[in-house]
PDB file with one MODEL, atoms N, CA, C and O in Angstrom:
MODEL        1
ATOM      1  N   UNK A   1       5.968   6.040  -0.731  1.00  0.00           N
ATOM      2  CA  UNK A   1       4.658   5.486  -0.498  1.00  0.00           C
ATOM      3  C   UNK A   1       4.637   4.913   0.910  1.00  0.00           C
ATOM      4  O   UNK A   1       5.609   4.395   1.461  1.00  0.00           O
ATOM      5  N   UNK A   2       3.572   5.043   1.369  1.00  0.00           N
ATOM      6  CA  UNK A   2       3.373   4.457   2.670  1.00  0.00           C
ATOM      7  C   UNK A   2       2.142   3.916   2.906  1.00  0.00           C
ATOM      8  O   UNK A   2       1.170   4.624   2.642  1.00  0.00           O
ATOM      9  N   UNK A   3       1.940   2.664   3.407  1.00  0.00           N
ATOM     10  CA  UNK A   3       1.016   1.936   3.744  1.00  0.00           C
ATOM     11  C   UNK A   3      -0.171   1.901   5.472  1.00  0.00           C
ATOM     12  O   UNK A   3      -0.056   1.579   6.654  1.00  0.00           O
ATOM     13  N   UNK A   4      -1.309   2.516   4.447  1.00  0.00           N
ATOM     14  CA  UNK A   4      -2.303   2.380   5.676  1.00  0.00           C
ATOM     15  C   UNK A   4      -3.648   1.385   5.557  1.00  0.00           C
ATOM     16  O   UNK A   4      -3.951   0.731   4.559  1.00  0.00           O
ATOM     17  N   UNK A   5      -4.099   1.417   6.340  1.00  0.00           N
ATOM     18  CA  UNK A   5      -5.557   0.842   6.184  1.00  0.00           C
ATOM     19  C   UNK A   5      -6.747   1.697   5.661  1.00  0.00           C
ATOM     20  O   UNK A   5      -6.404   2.843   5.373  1.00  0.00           O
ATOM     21  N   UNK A   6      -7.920   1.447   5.491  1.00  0.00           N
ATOM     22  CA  UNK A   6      -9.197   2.268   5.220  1.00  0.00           C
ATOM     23  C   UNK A   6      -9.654   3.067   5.948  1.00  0.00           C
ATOM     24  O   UNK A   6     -10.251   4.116   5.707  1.00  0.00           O
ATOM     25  N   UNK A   7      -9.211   2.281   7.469  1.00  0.00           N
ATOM     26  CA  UNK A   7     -10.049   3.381   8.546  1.00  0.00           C
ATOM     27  C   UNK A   7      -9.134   4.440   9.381  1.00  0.00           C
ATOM     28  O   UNK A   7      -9.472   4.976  10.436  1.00  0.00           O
ATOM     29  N   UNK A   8      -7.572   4.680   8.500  1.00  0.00           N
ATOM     30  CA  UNK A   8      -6.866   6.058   8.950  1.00  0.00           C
ATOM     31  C   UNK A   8      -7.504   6.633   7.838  1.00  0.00           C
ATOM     32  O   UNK A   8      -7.324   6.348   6.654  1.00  0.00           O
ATOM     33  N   UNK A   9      -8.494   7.717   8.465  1.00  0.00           N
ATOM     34  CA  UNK A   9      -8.404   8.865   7.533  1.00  0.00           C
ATOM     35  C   UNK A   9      -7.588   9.743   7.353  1.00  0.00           C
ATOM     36  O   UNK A   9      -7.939  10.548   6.491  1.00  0.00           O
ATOM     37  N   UNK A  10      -6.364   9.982   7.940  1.00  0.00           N
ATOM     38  CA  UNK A  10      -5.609  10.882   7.615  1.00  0.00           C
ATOM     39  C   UNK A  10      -4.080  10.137   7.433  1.00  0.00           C
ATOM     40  O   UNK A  10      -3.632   9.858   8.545  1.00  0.00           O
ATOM     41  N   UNK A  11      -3.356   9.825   6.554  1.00  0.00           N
ATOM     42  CA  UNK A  11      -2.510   8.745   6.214  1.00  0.00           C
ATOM     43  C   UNK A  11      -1.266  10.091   6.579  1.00  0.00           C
ATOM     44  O   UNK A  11      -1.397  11.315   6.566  1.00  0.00           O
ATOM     45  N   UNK A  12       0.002   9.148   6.908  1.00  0.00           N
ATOM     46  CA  UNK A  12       1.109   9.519   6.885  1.00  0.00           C
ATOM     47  C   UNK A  12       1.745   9.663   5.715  1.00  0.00           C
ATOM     48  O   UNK A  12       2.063   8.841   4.854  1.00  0.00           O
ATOM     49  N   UNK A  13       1.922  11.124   5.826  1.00  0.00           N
ATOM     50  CA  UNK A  13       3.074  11.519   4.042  1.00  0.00           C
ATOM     51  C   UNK A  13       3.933  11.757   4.716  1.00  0.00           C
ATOM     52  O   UNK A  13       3.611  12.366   5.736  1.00  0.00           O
ATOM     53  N   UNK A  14       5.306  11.457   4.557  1.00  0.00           N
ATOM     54  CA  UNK A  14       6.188  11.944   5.304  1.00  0.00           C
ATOM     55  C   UNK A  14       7.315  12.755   3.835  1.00  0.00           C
ATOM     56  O   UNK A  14       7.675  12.030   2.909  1.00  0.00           O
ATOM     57  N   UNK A  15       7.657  14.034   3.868  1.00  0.00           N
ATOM     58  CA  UNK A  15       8.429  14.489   2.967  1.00  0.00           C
ATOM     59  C   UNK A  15      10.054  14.064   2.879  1.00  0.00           C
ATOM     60  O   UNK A  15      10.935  14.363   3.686  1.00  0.00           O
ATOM     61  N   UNK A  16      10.159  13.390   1.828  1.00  0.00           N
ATOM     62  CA  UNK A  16      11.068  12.747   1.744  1.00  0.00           C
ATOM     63  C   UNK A  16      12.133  13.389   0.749  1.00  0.00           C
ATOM     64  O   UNK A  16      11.604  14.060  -0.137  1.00  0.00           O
ATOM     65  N   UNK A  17      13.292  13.335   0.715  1.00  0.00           N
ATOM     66  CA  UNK A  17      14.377  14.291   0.191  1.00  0.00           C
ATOM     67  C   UNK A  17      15.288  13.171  -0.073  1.00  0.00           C
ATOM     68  O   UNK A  17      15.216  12.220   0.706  1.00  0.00           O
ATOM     69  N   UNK A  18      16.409  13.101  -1.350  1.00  0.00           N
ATOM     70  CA  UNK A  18      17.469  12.997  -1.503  1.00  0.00           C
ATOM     71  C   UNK A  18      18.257  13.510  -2.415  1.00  0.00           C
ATOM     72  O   UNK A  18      18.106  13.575  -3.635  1.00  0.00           O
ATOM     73  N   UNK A  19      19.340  13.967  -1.552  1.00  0.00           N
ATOM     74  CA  UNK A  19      20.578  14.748  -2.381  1.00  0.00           C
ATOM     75  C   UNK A  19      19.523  16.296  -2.836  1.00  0.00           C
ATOM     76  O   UNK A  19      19.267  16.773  -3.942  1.00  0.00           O
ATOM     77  N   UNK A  20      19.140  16.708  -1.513  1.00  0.00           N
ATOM     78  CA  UNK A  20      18.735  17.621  -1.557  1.00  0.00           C
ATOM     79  C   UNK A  20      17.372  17.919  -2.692  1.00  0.00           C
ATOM     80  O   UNK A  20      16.902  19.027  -2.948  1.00  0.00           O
ATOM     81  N   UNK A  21      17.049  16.970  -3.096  1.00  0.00           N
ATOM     82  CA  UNK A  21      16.301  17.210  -4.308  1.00  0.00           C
ATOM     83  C   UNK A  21      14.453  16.065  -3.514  1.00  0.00           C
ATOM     84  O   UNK A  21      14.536  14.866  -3.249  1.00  0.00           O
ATOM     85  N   UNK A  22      13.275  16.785  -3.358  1.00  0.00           N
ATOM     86  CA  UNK A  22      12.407  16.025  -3.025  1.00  0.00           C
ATOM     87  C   UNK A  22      11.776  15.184  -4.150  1.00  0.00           C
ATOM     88  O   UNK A  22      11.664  15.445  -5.348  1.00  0.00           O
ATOM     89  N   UNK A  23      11.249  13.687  -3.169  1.00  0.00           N
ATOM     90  CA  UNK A  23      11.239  12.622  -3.565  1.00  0.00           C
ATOM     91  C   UNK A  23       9.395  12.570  -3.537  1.00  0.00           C
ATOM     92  O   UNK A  23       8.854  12.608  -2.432  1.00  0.00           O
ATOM     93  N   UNK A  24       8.435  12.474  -4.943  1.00  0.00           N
ATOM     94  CA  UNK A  24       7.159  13.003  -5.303  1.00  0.00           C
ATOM     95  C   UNK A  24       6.568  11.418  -4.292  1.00  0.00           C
ATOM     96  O   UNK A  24       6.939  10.255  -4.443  1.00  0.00           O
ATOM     97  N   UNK A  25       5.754  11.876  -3.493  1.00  0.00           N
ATOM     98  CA  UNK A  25       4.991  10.702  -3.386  1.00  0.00           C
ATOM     99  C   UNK A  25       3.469  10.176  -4.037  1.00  0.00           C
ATOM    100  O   UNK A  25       2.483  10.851  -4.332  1.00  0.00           O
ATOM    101  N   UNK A  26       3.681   8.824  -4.123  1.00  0.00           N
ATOM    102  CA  UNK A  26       2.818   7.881  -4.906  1.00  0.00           C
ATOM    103  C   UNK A  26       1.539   7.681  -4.371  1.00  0.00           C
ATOM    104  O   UNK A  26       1.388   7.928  -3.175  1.00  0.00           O
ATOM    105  N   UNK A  27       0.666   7.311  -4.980  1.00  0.00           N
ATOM    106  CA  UNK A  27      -0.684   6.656  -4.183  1.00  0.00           C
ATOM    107  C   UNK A  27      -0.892   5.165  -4.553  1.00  0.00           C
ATOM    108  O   UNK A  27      -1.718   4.479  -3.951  1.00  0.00           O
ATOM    109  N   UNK A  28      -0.121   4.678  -5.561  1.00  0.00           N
ATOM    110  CA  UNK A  28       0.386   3.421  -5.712  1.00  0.00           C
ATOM    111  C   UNK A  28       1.261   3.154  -6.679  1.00  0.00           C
ATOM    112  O   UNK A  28       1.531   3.924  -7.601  1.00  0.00           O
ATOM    113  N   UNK A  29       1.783   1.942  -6.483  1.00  0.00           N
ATOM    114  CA  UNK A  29       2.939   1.405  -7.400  1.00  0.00           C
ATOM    115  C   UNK A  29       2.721  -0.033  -7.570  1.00  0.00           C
ATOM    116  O   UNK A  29       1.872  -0.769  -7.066  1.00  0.00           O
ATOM    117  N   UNK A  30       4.066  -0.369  -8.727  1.00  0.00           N
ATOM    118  CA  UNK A  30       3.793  -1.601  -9.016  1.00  0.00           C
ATOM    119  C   UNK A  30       4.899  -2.410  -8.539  1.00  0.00           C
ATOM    120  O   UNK A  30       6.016  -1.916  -8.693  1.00  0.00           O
ATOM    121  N   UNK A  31       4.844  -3.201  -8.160  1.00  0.00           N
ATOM    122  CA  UNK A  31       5.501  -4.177  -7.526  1.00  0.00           C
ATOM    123  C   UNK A  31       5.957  -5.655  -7.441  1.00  0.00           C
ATOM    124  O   UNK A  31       5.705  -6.350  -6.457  1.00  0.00           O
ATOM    125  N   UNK A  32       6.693  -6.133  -8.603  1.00  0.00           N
ATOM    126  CA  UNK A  32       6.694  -7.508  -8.460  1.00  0.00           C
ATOM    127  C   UNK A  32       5.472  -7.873  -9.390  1.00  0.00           C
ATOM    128  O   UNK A  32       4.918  -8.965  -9.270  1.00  0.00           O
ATOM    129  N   UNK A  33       5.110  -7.051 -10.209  1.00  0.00           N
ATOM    130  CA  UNK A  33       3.892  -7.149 -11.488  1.00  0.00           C
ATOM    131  C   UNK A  33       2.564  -6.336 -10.895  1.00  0.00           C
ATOM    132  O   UNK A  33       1.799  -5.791 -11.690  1.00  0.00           O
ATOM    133  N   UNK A  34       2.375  -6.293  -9.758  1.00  0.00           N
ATOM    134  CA  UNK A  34       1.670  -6.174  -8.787  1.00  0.00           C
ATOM    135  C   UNK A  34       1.413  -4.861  -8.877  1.00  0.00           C
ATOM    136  O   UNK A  34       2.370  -4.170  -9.226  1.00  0.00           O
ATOM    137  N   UNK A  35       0.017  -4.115  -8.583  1.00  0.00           N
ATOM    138  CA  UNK A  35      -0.172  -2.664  -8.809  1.00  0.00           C
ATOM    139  C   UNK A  35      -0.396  -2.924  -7.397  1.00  0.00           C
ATOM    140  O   UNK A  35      -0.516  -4.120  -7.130  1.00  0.00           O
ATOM    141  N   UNK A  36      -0.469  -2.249  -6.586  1.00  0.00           N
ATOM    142  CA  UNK A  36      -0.626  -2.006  -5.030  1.00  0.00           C
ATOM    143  C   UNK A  36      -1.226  -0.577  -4.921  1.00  0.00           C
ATOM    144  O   UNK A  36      -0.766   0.311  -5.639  1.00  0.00           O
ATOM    145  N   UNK A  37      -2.257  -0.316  -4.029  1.00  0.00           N
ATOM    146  CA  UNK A  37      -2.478   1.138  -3.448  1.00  0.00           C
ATOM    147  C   UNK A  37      -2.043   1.190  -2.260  1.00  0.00           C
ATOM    148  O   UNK A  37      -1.666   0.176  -1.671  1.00  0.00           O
ATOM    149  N   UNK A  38      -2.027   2.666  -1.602  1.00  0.00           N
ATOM    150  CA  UNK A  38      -0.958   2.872  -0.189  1.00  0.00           C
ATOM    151  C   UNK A  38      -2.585   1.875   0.755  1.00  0.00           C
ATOM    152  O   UNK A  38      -2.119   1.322   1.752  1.00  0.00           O
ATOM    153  N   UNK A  39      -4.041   1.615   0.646  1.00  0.00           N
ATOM    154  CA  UNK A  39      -4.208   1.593   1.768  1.00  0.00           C
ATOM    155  C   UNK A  39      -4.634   0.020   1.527  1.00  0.00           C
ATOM    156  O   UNK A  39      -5.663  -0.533   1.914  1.00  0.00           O
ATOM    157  N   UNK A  40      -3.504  -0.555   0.750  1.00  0.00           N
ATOM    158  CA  UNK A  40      -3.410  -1.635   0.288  1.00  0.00           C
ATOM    159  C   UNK A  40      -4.791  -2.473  -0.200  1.00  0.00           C
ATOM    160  O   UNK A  40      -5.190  -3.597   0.103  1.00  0.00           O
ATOM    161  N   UNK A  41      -5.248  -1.616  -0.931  1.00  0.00           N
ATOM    162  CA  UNK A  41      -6.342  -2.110  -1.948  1.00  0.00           C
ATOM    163  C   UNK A  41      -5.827  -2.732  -3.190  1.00  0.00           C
ATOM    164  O   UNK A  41      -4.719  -2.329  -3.542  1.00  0.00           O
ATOM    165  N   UNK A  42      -6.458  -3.725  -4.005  1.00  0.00           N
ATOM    166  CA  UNK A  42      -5.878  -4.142  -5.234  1.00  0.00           C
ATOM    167  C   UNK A  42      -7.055  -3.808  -6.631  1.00  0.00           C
ATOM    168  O   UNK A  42      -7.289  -4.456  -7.651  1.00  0.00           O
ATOM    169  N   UNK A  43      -7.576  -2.597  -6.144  1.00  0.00           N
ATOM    170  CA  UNK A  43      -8.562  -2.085  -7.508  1.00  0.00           C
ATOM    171  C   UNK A  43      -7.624  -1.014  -8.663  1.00  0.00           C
ATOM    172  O   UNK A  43      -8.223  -0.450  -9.579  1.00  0.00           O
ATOM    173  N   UNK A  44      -6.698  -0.911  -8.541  1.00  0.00           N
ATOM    174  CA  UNK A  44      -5.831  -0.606  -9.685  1.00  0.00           C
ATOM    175  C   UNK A  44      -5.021  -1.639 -10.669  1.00  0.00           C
ATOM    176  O   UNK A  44      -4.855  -1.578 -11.887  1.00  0.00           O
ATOM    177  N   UNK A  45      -4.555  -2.655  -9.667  1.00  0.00           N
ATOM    178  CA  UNK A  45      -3.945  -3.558 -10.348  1.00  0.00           C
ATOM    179  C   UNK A  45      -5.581  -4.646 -11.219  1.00  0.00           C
ATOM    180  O   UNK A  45      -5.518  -4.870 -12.428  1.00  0.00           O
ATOM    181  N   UNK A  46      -6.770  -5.133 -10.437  1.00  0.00           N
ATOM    182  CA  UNK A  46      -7.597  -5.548 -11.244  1.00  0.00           C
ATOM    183  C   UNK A  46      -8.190  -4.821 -12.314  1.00  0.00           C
ATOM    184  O   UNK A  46      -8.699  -5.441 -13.248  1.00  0.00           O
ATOM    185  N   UNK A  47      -8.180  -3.280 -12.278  1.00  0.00           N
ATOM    186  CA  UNK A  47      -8.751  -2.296 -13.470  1.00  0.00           C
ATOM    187  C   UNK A  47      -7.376  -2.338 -14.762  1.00  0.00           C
ATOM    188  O   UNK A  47      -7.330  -2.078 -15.964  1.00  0.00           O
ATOM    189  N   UNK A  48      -6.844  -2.593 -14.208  1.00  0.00           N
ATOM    190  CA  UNK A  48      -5.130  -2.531 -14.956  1.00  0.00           C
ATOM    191  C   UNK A  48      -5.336  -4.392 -15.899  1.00  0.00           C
ATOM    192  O   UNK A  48      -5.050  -4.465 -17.094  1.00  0.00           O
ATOM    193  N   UNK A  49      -5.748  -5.441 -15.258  1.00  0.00           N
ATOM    194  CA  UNK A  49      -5.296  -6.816 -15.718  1.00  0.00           C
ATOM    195  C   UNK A  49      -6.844  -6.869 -16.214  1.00  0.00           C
ATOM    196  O   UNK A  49      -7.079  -8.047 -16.480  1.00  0.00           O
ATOM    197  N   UNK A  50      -7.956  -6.092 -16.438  1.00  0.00           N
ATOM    198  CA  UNK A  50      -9.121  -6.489 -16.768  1.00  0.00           C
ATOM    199  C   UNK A  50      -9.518  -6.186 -18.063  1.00  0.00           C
ATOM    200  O   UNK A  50     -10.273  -6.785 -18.829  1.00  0.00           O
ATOM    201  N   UNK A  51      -8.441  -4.436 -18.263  1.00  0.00           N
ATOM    202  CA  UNK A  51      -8.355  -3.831 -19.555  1.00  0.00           C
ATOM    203  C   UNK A  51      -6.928  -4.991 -20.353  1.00  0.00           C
ATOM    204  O   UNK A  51      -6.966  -5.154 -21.573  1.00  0.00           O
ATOM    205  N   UNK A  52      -6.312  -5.368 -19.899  1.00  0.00           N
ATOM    206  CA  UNK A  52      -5.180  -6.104 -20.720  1.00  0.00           C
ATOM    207  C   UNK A  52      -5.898  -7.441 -21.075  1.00  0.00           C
ATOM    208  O   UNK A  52      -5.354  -7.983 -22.037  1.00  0.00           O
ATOM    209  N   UNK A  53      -7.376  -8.396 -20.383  1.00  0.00           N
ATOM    210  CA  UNK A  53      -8.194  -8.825 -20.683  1.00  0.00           C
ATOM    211  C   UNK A  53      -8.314  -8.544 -22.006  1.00  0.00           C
ATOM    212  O   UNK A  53      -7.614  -8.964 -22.927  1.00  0.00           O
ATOM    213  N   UNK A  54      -9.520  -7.588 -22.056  1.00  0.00           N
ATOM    214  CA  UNK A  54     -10.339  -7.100 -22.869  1.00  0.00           C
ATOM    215  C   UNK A  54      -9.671  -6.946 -24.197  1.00  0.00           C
ATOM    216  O   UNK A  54     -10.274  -7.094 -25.260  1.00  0.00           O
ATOM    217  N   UNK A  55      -8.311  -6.622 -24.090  1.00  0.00           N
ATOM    218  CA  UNK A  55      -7.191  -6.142 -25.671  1.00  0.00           C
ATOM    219  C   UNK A  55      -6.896  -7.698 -26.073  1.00  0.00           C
ATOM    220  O   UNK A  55      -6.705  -8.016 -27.247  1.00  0.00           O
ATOM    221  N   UNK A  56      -6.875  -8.739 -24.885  1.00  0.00           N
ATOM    222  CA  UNK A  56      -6.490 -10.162 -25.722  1.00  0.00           C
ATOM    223  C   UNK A  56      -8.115 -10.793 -26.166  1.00  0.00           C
ATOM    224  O   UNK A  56      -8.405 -11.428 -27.180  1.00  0.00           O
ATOM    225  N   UNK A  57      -8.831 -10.455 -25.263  1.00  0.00           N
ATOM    226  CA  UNK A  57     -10.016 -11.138 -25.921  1.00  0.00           C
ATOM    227  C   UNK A  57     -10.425 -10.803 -27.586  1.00  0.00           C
ATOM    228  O   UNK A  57     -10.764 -11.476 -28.559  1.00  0.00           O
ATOM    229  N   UNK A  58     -10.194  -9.446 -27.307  1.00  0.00           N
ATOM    230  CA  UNK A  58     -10.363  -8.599 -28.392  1.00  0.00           C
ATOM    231  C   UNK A  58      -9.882  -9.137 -29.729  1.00  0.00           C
ATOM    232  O   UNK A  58     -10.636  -9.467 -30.645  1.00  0.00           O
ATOM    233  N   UNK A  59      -8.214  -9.211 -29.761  1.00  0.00           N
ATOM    234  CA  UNK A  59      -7.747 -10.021 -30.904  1.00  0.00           C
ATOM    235  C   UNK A  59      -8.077 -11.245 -31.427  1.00  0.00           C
ATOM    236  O   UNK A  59      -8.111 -11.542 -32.621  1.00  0.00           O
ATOM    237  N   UNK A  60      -8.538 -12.576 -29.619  1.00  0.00           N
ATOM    238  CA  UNK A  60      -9.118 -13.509 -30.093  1.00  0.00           C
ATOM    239  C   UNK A  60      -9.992 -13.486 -31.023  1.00  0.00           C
ATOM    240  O   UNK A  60     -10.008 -14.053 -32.115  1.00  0.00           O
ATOM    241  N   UNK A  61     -10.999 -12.534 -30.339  1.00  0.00           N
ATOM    242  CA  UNK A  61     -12.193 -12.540 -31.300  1.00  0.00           C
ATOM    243  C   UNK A  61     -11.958 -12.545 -32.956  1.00  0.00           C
ATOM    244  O   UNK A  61     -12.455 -13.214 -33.863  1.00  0.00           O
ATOM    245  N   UNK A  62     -11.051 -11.573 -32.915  1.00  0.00           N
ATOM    246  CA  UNK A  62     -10.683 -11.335 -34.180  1.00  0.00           C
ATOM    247  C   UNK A  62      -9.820 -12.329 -35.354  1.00  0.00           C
ATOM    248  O   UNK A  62     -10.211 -12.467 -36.513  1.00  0.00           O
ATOM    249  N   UNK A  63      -8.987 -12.762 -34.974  1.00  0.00           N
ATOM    250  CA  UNK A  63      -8.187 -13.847 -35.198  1.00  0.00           C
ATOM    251  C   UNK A  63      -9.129 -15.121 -35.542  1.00  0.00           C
ATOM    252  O   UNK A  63      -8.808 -16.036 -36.301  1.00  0.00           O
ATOM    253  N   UNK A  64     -10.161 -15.023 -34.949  1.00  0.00           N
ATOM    254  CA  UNK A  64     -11.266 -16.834 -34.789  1.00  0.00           C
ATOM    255  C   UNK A  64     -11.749 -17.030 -36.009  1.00  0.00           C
ATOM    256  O   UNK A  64     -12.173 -18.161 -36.247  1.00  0.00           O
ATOM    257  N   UNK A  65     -11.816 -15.926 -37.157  1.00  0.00           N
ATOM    258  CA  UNK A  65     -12.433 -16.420 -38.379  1.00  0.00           C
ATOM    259  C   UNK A  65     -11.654 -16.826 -39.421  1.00  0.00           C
ATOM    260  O   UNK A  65     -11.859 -17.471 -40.449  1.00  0.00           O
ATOM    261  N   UNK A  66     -10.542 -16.203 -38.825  1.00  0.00           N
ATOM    262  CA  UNK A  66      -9.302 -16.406 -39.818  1.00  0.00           C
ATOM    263  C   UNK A  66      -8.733 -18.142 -39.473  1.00  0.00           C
ATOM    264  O   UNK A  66      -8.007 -18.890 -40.127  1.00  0.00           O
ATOM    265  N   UNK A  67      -9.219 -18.264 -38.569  1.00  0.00           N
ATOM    266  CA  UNK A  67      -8.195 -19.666 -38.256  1.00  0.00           C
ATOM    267  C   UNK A  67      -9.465 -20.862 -38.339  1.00  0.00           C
ATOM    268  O   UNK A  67      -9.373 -21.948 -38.910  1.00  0.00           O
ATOM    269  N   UNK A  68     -10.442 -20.426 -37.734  1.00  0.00           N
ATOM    270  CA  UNK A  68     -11.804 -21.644 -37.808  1.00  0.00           C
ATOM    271  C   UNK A  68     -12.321 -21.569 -39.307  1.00  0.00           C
ATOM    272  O   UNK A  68     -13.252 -22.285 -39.675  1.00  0.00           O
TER     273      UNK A  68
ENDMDL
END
């Protein structure tokens, strides 16, 4: 992965190899919990922590009649 800004439109891939075998490149990863994109945007990691939201709200909801 390699890191650019918004306004390279044409980003550096550089083909990367080890032990003879090529190395697939990413358009983001996670990092330290952290979803990261290469042109260091954070709309994967908030679409990622908004749906893990939605699955705890979800149970709250569910859980609230049983306990109130």
């Amino acid at each position: 992965m390699s890191y650019h800004t918004t306004q390279n439109k044409f980003p550096m891939r550089p083909k990367i190899s080890y032990k003879n075998k090529d190395i697939s490149y990413k358009l983001n990863t996670k990092f330290l919990g952290i979803y990261i994109k290469e042109n260091l945007k954070w709309t994967t990691h908030i679409n990622t922590f908004r749906l893990q939201l939605c699955k705890v709200r979800y149970i709250i909801k569910s859980v609230e009649g049983l306990l109130g």
